[in-house]
C-alpha positions in Angstrom: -107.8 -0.4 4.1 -107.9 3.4 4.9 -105.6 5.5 2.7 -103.4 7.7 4.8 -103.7 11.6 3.5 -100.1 12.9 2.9 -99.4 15.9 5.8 -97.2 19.2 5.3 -94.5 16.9 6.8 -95.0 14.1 4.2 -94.5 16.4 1.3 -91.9 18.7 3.1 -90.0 15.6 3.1 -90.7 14.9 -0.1 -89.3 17.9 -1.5 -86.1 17.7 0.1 -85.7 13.9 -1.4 -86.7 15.2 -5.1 -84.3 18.1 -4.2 -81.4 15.8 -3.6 -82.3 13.5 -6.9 -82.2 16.3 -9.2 -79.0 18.6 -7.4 -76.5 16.3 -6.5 -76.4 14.7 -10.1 -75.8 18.1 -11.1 -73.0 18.8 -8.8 -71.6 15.9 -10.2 -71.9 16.8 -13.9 -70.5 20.2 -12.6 -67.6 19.1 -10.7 -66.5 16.6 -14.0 -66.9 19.7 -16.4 -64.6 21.4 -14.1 -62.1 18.4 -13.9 -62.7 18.2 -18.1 -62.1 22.0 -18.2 -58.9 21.9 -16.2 -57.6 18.7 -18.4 -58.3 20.6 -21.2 -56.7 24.0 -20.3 -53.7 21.9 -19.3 -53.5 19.8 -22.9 -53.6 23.5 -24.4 -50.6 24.7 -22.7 -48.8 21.9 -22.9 -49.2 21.9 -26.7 -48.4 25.4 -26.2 -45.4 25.1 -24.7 -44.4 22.1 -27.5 -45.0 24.4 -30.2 -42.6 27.6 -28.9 -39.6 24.5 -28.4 -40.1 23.1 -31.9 -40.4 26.7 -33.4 -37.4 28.0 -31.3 -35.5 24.2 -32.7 -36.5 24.1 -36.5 -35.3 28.1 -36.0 -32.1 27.0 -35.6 -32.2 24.3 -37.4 -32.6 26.1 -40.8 -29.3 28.5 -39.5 -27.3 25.2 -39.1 -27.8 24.2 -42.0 -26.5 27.1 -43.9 -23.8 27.5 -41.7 -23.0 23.5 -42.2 -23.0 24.2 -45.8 -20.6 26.8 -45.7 -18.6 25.5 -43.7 -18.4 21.7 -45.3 -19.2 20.1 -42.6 -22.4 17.5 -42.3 -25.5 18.2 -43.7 -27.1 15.0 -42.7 -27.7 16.1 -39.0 -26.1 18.2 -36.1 -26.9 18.3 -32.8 -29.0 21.3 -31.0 -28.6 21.6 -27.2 -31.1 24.3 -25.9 -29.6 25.5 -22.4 -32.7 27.7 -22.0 -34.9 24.5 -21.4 -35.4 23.3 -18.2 -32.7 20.6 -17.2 -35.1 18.0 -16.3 -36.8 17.9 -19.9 -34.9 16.8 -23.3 -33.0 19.6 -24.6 -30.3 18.1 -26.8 -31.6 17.2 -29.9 -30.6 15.1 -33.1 -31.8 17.1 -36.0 -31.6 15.2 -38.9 -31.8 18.0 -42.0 -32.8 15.3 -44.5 -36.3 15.0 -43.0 -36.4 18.4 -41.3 -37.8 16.8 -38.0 -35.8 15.7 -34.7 -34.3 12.2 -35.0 -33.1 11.5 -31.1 -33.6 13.9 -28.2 -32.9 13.5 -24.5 -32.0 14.9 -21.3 -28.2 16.8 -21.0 -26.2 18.2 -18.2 -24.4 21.7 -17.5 -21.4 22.4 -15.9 -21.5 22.9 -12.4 -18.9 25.6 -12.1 -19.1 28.9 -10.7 -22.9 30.6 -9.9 -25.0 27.3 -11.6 -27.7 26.1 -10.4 -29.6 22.8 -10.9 -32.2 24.9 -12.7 -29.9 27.7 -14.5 -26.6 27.2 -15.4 -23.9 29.8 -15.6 -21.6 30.3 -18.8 -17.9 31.0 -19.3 -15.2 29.8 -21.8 -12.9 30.4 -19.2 -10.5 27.5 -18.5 -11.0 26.0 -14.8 -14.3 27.5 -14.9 -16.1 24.0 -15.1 -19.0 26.0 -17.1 -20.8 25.2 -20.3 -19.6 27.4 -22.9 -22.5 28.4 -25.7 -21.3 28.3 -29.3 -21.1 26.2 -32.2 -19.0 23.4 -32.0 -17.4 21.0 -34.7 -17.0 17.2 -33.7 -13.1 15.7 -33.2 -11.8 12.4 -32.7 -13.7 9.6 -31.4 -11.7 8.9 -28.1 -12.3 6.7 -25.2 -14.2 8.0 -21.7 -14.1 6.3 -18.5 -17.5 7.5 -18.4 -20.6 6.1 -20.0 -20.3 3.9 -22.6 -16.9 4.7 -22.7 -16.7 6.9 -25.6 -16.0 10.7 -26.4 -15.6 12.9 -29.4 -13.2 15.9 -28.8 -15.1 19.5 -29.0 -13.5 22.5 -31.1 -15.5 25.8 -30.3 -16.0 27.8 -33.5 -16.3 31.2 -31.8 -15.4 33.3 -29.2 -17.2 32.4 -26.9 -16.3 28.5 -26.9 -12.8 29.0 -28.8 -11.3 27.2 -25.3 -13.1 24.2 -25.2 -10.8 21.6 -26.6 -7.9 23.2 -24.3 -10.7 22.6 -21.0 -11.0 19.3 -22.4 -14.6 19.9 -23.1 -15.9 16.5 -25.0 -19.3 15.0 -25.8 -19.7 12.0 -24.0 -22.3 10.2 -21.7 -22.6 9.5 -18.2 -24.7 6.7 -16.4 -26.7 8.6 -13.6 -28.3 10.4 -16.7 -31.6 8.9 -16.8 -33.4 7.7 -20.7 -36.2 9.7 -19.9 -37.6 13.3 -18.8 -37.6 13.9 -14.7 -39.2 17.0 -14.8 -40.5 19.1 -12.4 -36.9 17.5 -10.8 -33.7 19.0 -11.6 -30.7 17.2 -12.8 -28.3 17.2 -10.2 -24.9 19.6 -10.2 -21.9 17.7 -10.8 -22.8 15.3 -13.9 -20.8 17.8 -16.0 -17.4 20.3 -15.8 -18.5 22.0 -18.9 -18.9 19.2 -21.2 -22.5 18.5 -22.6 -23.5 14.8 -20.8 -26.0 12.8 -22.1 -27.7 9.3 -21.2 -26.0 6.1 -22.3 -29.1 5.2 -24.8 -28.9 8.3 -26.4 -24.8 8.5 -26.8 -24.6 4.7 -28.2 -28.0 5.9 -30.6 -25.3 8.9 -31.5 -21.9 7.4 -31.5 -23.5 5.0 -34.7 -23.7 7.7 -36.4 -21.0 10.0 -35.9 -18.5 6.6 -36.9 -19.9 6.7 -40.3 -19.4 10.6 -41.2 -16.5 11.6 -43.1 -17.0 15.4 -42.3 -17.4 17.1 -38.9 -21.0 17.2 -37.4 -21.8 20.8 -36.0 -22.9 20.9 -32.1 -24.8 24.0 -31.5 -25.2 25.3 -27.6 -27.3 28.1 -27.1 -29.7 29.7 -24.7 
């Protein structure tokens, strides 16, 4: 049989085929590194992101506890509510001081009252105001809610700025519509709270255990 001879066209075509072999695996590896890159730079500010809240938290941790000890209230835990966090991630938190980490955290409402927003709230210790007053609080009597799990602890602001809150009936307690877990980029919704800080049934019945079985008042710290 007669070998053929290979033409200009034969290896023009050639060349384009080898060109594809060796270019489109390299797009490929190209388009994952990017993909990997982008994962990555995410992970980072994430972690980021996790480090400034935990910083901010054991921050005020460390003040609670001085302030619990002067006081004579608790020093097993207290209960940190960071308003500043976005309402759609945990920002009340169970801080227990005997192991210096967080115990329990979850989501928590704001009051709905006057220029809040699902994403900002708006403050005032002003009664009727339906806002969230910030402050240090002291834990009350354990009363019953017709919300939630049906239970509540009375509120008494420790400064100036919450000083009205067991007149405004401002209470801890929990309401069902709170979800268990983080909803975040989503808002919670206005009108879960008149001031009082809500939380989600798992977390209040998690919280209620141990608030029955102190004999001193457990410090509740709002801040932004």
């Amino acid at each position: 049989m007669k070998k053929q001879k290979l033409t200009s066209v034969h290896y023009q075509a050639l060349s384009i085929l080898l060109m594809f072999l060796f270019i489109l695996p390299a797009c490929n590896g190209n388009n994952t590194k990017s993909q990997n890159e982008d994962d990555a730079a995410n992970t980072v500010t994430e972690s980021l992101s996790t480090n400034t809240v935990n910083e901010k938290l054991r921050g005020k941790a460390d003040s609670a506890l001085i302030f619990c000890k002067t006081k004579g209230m608790n020093t097993d835990f207290c209960l940190l509510v960071d308003m500043s966090e976005h309402s759609g991630k945990k920002r009340f938190f169970v801080w227990d001081f005997k192991t210096d980490t967080i115990a329990s955290s979850g989501l928590c409402a704001h009051g709905y009252g006057k220029r809040s927003t699902p994403s900002r709230p708006a403050f005032s210790n002003v009664e009727g105001s339906y806002c969230t007053s910030l402050g240090k609080y002291k834990t009350g009597a354990r009363s019953y809610s017709q919300y939630g799990i049906n239970v509540h602890y009375k509120l008494h602001g420790l400064e100036k700025t919450n000083d009205n809150a067991f007149r405004r009936i401002v209470v801890l307690h929990s309401f069902s519509e709170i979800p268990d877990h983080e909803i975040a980029p989503s808002h919670l919704p206005l009108g879960y709270s008149q001031g009082c800080p809500v939380i989600n049934n798992s977390l209040m019945t998690e919280l209620d255990m141990l608030l029955k079985k102190q004999q001193k008042p457990t410090l509740l710290w709002i801040y932004n």
